[in-house]
C-alpha positions in Angstrom: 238.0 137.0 117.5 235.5 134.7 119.2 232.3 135.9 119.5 229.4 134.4 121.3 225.3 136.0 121.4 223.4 134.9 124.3 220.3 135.1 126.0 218.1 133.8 128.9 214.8 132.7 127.5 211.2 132.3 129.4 211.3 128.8 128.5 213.1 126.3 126.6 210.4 125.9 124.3 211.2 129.8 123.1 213.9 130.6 120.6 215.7 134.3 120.1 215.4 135.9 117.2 217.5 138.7 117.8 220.1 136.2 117.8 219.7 134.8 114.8 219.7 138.0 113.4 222.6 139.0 114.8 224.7 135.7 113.7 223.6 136.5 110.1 223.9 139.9 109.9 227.9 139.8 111.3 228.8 136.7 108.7 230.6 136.4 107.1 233.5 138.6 108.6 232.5 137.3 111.7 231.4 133.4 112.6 228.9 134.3 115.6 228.2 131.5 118.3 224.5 131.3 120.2 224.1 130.3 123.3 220.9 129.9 124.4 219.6 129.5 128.4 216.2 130.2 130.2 215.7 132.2 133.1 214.9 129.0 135.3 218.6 127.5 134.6 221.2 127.7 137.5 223.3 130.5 137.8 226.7 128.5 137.9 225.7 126.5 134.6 225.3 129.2 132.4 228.6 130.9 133.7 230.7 128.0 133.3 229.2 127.0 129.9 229.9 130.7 128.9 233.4 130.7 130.2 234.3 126.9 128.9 233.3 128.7 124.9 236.3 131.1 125.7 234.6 134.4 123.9 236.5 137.7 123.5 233.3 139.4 122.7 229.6 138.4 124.2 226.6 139.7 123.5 223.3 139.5 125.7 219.8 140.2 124.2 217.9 141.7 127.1 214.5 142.2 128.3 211.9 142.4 131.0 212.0 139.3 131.9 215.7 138.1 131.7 217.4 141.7 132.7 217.5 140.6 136.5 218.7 137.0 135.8 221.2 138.5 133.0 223.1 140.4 135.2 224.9 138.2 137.8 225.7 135.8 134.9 228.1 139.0 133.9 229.0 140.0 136.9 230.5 136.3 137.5 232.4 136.3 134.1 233.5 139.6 133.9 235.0 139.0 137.5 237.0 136.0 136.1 237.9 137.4 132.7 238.3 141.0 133.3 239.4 141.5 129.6 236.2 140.0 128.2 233.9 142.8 125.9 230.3 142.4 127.1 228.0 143.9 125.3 224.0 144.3 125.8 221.1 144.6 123.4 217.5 144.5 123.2 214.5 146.7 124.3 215.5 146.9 127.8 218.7 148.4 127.5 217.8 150.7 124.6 216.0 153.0 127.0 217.7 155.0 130.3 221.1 153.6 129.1 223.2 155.7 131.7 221.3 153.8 134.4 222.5 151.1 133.1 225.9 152.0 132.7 226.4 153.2 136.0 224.5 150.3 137.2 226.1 147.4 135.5 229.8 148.4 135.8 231.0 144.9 134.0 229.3 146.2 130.7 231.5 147.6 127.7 228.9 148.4 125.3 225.3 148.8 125.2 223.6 148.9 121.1 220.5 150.8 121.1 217.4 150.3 119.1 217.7 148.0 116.1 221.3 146.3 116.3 222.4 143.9 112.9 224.4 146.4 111.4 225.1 148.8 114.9 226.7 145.0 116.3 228.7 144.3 113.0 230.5 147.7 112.9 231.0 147.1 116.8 232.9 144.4 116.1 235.0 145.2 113.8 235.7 148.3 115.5 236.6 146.0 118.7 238.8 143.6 116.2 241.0 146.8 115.0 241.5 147.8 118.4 239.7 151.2 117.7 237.4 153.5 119.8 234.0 153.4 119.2 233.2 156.7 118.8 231.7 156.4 114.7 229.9 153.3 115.4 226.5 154.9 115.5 223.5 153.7 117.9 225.9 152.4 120.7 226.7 153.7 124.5 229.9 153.0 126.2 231.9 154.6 128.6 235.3 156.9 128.1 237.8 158.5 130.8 235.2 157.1 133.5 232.4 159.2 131.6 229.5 157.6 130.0 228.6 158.6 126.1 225.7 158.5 123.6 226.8 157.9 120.0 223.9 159.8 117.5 221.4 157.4 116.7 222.0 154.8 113.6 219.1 155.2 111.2 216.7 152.5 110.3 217.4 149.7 108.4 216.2 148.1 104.9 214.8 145.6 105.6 215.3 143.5 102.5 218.9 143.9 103.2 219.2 141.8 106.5 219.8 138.5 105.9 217.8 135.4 106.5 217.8 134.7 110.7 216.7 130.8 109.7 219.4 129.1 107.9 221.8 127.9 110.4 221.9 124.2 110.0 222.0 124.5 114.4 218.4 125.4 114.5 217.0 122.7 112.1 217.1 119.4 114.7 214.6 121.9 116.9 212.2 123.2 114.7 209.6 120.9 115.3 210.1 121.0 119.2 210.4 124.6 119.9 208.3 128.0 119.2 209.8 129.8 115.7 209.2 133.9 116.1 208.8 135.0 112.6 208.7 138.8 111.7 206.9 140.3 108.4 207.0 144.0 109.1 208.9 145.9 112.3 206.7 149.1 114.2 203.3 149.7 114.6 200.9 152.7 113.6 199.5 152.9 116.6 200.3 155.3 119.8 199.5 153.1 122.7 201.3 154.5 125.9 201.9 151.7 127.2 203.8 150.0 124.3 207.2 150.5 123.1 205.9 150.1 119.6 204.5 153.3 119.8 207.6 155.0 120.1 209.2 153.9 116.5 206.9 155.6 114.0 205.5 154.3 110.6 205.6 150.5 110.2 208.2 148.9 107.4 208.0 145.4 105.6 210.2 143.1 104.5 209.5 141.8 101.3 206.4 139.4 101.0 208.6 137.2 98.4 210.9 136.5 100.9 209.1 135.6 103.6 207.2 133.2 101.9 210.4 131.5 100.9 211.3 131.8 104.4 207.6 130.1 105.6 207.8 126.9 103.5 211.6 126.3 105.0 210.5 126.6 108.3 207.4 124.1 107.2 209.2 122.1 105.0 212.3 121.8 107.8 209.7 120.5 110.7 208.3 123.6 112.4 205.7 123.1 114.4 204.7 126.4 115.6 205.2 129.4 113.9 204.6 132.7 115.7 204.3 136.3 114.3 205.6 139.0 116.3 204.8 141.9 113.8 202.9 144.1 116.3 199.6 144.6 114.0 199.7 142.0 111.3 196.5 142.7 109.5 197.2 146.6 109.1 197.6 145.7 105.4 194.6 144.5 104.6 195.6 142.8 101.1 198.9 141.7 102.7 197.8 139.7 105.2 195.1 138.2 102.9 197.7 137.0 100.7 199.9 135.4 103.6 196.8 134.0 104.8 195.8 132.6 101.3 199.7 131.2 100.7 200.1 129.3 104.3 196.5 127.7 103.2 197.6 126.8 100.2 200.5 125.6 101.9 199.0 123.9 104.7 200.8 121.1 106.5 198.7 119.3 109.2 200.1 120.1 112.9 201.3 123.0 111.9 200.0 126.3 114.1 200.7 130.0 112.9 199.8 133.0 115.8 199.5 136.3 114.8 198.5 139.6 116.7 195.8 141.5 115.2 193.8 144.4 115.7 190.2 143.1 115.6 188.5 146.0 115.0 189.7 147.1 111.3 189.5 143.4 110.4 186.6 143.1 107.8 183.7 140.6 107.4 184.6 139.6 104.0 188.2 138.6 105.5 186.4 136.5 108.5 183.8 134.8 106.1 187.2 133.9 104.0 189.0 132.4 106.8 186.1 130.6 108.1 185.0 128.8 104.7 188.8 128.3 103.5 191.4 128.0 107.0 191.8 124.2 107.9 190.6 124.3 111.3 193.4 125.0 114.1 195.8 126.7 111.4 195.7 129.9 112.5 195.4 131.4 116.1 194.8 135.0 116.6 196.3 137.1 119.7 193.8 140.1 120.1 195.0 142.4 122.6 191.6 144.2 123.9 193.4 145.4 127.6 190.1 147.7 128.2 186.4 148.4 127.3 186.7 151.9 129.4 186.5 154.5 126.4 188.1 157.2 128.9 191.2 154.7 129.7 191.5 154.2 126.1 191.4 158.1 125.7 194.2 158.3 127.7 196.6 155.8 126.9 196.1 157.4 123.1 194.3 154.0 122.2 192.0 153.9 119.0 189.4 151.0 119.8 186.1 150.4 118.1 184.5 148.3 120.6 181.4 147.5 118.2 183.8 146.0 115.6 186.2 144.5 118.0 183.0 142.4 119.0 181.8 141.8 115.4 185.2 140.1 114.9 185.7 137.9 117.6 182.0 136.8 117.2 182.6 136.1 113.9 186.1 134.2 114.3 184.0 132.6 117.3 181.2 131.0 115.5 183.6 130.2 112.7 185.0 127.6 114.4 188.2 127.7 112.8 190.8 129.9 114.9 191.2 130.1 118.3 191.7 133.2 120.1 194.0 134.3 122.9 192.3 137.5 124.2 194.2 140.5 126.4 193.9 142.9 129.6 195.7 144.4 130.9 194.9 145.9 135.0 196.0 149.2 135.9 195.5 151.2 132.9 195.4 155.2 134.0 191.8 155.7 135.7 191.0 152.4 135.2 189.2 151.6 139.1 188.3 148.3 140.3 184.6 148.3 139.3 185.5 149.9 135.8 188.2 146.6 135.6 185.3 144.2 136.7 183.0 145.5 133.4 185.8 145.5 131.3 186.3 141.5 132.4 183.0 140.7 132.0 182.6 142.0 129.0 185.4 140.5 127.2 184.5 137.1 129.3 181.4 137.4 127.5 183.1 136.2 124.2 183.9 132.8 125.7 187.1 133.2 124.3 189.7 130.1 124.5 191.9 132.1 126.3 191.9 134.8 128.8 194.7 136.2 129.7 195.3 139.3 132.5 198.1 141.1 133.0 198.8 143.8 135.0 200.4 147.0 133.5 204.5 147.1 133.2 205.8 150.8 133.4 208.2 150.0 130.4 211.2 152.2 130.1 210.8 154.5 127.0 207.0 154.5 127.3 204.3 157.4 127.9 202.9 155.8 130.8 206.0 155.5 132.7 206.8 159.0 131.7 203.7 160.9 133.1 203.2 158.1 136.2 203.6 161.2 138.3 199.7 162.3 136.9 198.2 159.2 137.8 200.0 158.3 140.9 201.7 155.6 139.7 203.4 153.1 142.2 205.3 150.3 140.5 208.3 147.7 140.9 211.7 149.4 140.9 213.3 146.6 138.7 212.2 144.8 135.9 209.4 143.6 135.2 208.3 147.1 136.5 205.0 145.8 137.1 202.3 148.5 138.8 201.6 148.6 143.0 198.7 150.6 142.7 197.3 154.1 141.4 195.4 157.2 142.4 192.2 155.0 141.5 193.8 151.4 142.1 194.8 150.3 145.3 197.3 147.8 146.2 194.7 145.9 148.0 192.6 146.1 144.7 195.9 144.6 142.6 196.1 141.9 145.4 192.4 141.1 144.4 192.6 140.9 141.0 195.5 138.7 141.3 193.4 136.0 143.0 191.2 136.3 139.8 193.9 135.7 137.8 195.0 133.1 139.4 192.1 130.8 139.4 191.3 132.0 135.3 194.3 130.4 134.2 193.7 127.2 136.4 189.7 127.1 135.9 189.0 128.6 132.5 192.3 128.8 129.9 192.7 125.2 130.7 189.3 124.3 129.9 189.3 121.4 132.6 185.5 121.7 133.4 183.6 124.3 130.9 180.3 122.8 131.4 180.7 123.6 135.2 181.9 127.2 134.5 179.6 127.7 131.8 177.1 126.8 134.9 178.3 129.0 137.3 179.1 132.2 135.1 175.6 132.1 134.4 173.3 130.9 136.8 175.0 131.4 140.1 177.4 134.1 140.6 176.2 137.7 139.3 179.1 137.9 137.0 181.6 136.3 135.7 184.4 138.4 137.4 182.5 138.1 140.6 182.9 134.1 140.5 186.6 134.0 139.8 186.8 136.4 142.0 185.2 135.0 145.1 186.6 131.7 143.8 190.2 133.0 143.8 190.1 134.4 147.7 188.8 131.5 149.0 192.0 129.8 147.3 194.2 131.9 148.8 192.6 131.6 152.3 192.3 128.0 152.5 196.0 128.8 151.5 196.1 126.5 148.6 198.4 129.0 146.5 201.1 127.6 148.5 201.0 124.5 147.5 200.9 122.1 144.9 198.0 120.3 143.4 196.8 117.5 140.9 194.0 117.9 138.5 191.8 115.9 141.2 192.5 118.4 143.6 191.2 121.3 140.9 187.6 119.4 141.3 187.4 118.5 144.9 188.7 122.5 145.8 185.9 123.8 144.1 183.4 121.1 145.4 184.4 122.4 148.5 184.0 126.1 147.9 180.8 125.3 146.2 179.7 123.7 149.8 180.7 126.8 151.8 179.5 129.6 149.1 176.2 127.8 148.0 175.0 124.5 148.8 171.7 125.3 147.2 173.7 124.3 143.7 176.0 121.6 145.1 174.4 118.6 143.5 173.7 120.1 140.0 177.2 121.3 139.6 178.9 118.3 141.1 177.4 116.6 138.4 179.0 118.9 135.6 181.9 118.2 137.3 181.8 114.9 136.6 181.0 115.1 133.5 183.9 117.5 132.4 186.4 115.1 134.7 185.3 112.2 132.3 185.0 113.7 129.1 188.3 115.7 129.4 190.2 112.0 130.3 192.0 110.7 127.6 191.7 107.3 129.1 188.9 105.3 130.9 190.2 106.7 134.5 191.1 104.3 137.1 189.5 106.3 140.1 187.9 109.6 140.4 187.8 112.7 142.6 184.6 112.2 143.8 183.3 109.5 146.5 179.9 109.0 146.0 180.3 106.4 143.5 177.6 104.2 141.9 177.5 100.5 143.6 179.2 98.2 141.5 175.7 96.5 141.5 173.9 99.0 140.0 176.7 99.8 137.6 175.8 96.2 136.3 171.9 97.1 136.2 172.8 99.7 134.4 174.8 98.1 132.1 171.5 95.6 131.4 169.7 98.4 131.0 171.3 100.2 128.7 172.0 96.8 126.4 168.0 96.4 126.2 167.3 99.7 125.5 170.2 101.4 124.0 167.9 103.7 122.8 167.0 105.6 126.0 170.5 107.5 125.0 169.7 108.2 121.9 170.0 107.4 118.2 173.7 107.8 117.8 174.6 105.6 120.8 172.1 102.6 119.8 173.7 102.7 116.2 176.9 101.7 118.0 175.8 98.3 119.3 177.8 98.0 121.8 177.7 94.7 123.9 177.7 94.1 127.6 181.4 93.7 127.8 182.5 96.6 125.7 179.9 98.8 128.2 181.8 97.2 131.2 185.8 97.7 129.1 185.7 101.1 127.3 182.2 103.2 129.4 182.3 104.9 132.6 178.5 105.0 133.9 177.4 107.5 136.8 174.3 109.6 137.3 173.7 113.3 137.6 171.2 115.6 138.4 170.4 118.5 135.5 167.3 121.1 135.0 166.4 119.4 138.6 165.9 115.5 136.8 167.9 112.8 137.8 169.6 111.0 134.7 172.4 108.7 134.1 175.1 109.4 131.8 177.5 107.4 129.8 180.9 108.4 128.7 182.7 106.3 125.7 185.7 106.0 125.5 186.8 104.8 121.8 189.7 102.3 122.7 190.5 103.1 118.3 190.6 106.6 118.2 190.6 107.6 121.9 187.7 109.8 121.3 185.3 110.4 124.1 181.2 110.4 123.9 178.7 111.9 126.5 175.3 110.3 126.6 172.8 110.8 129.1 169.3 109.7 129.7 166.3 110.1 132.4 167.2 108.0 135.2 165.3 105.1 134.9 162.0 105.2 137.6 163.0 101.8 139.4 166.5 103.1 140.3 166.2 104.8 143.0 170.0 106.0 143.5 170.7 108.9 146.4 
């Protein structure tokens, strides 16, 4: 019996792990193909590479974001091979499963919840031509009636087998994302979670996934991520996974993990500070609000006091970076309640930022009590929210445009310096500048179209124009500092037009051989001549605290490094 698991992926940097799974659970009775796709492939590709492998049985792991995609692939291939068994998995599925029975027609079989052994004795129960009314943990339909087999109970998880020993996986390790799990379910009741709904959290054994770590690492993986919902709720086990990939370090190598911050203890952060090579570890701290009543609600435990204690400290560690969460539209959760929650995880600097807006996920709390709050959200997947009794659509619209220019502006971390600037000194807020910022972007319609990183710089130069001319020239000079100390290269041409003379450029350049140390200690140690000034520096002036100076960026042809040095503009240049 041939038998194929498949899936539609975000990207084709992401891997499946269900998959895996799957293909070792069912050997070795079974020899399970993967086929792998992403969301962005053509329609017709996928089906004819599906159809070309001849399966009797395929399997599709399913979730928010694939589910629409997924399900003209089987409409096509069930329509030309009605007797193929299709069969869907995954955490979308597992919830309202008569929907989608009666709404996918072309699907034989859906496995509920956890599926390595569920998918095994579906097979063979497919393979002896039986009905599958023992195979616990599965739906199906029988005389045109849809059933529920009892649920299957949970698994050991020392008995599945290893999902990272198929000699098909090794060529990519280094070139794609590896999801690594440690433990499966979470402690925690958050509504709007499907972790919550599987109580008590199980591990598989620490042994073995350390063997399973230095594969990976030994076998080219690049980035490792953990999707074990809270990975530090252990406190000694995640000190001792810490301590062995530390031990174990191999440069280039990136490990992600999703804690909760506030049960994370000082003496942990001062460890991982003094001991983590820097850029090992990357922490994912989902913080979604600072509203103590929305937290109330959603049955969220948060300790904002130690949540901040822990990022500051990771923060000043400089060791780890962090990938901070919200999440919009939490239950009484208003737009001015949203803005302090923004600005006051903004207020962490954190490298990444990311908003979401809440997903009524089938299965979950939220989505069953939306009635209370009024909920209005997207009828198919990703279910995403349209407003609530405190949270207009207009409101979501808003906070969009925010989001939209945080990910361009900020998570990219093209021009920090000029942020940094604004945040502080021109807007009230943080929120209130990215959110200004991201409706003049979608007025001037610029959402619609594409853009270059030059375009990123002059857009804001010319919001900065309209909004406040008073701090044009002092930010259009930390614009041009970020544009030249973020280019890997001596650039060719720049954004802005106002370009020194070519004959000053030259004073300059005399200037700064004479007196090199006008920019400090550290550049006159360099001794750089005239010609490597004129090969490897870009020299430009600025205006900062209201003094006009003259900076310098290196650019280390050896190590591709770049240097920012500024001076006091010299009195006899007289430069508009």
């Amino acid at each position: 019996m041939n038998v194929i698991v498949s899936t539609l992926n975000a990207k084709y940097i992401h891997t499946c792990l269900a998959l895996r799974y799957l293909k070792a659970s069912a050997a070795p009775e079974f020899d399970v193909k993967m086929a792998e796709y992403t969301i962005k492939d053509p329609l017709m590709n996928i089906v004819s590479d599906l159809h070309s492998m001849k399966p009797d049985v395929l399997g599709f792991s399913c979730y928010i974001w694939n589910i629409e995609e997924t399900i003209p692939v089987i409409e096509m291939l069930k329509k030309v091979n009605p007797s193929l068994k299709i069969v869907l998995g995954g955490p979308e599925v597992s919830y309202d499963v008569y929907e989608w029975l009666d709404r996918i027609q072309e699907v034989d079989y859906i496995v509920m919840g956890e599926g390595e052994v569920t998918f095994k004795e579906l097979l063979q129960s497919i393979e002896k031509g039986k009905t599958p009314e023992k195979v616990k943990g599965i739906a199906f339909r029988k005389d045109g009636k849809n059933h529920i087999n009892p649920p299957a109970t949970k698994l050991s998880l020392s008995d599945i087998p290893s999902p990272f020993r198929f000699e098909e996986d090794r060529a990519e390790l280094g070139r794609r994302v590896t999801y690594v799990e440690t433990s499966r379910g979470c402690p925690y009741s958050c509504q709007f979670c499907l972790s919550s709904i599987e109580v008590g959290v199980r591990y598989f054994p620490v042994e073995r996934m350390k063997e399973e770590l230095l594969y990976l690492m030994d076998n080219g993986a690049k980035t490792i991520k953990f999707v074990d919902r809270t990975f530090n709720i252990r406190r000694n086990y995640a000190i001792d996974m810490f301590q062995f990939l530390i031990d174990h370090y191999r440069p280039g190598c990136v490990f992600q993990f999703e804690i909760t911050a506030d049960i994370m203890r000082p003496e942990v952060l001062e460890f991982l500070n003094r001991e983590a090579p820097p850029g090992l570890f990357r922490f994912e701290i989902g913080i979604q609000s600072t509203n103590d009543a929305t937290n109330e609600l959603v049955m969220r435990k948060q300790n904002f006091e130690k949540l901040a204690r822990t990022v500051t400290m990771v923060k000043e560690g400089g060791k780890i970076d962090q990938h901070l969460d919200l999440i919009a539209g939490l239950p009484e959760e208003d737009y001015q309640s949203f803005r302090k929650t923004f600005n006051d995880v903004f207020a962490f600097r954190p490298e990444e930022l990311q908003l979401g807006f809440l997903k009524m996920l089938r299965g979950t709390g939220v989505r069953i009590n939306a009635e209370n709050h009024g909920y209005l959200y997207m009828d198919h997947a990703p279910y995403e929210i349209l407003g609530n009794n405190v949270l207009s659509f207009d409101d979501i619209i808003r906070i969009k445009q925010v989001e939209d220019v945080l990910e361009k502006y900020w998570n990219d971390h093209r021009m920090d310096r000029t942020i940094e600037y604004l945040v502080t000194n021109v807007f009230d807020s943080p929120f209130d500048f990215f959110q200004e910022f991201g409706s003049y972007w979608e007025n001037n319609g610029w959402s619609r179209i594409g853009h270059q990183l030059e375009d990123l710089f002059r857009r804001l130069a010319t919001f900065l124009k309209d909004r406040s001319p008073e701090h044009v020239e002092e930010v259009t000079s930390l614009m041009k500092v970020d544009y030249l100390s973020n280019a890997k290269t001596k650039p060719r041409t720049v954004w802005w037009e106002d370009r020194l003379q070519k004959t000053t450029q030259l004073s300059l350049i005399h200037t700064i051989v004479e007196t090199p140390h006008l920019l400090g200690a550290k550049f006159e140690s360099m001794n750089l001549t005239q010609r490597e000034l004129q090969k490897h520096t870009i020299i430009d002036t600025m205006v900062s605290d209201g003094e006009k100076k003259f900076v310098v960026v290196y650019y280390d042809p050896k190590t591709s490094e770049r240097e920012v040095f500024q001076s006091p503009l010299p009195s006899e240049y007289s430069v508009s």
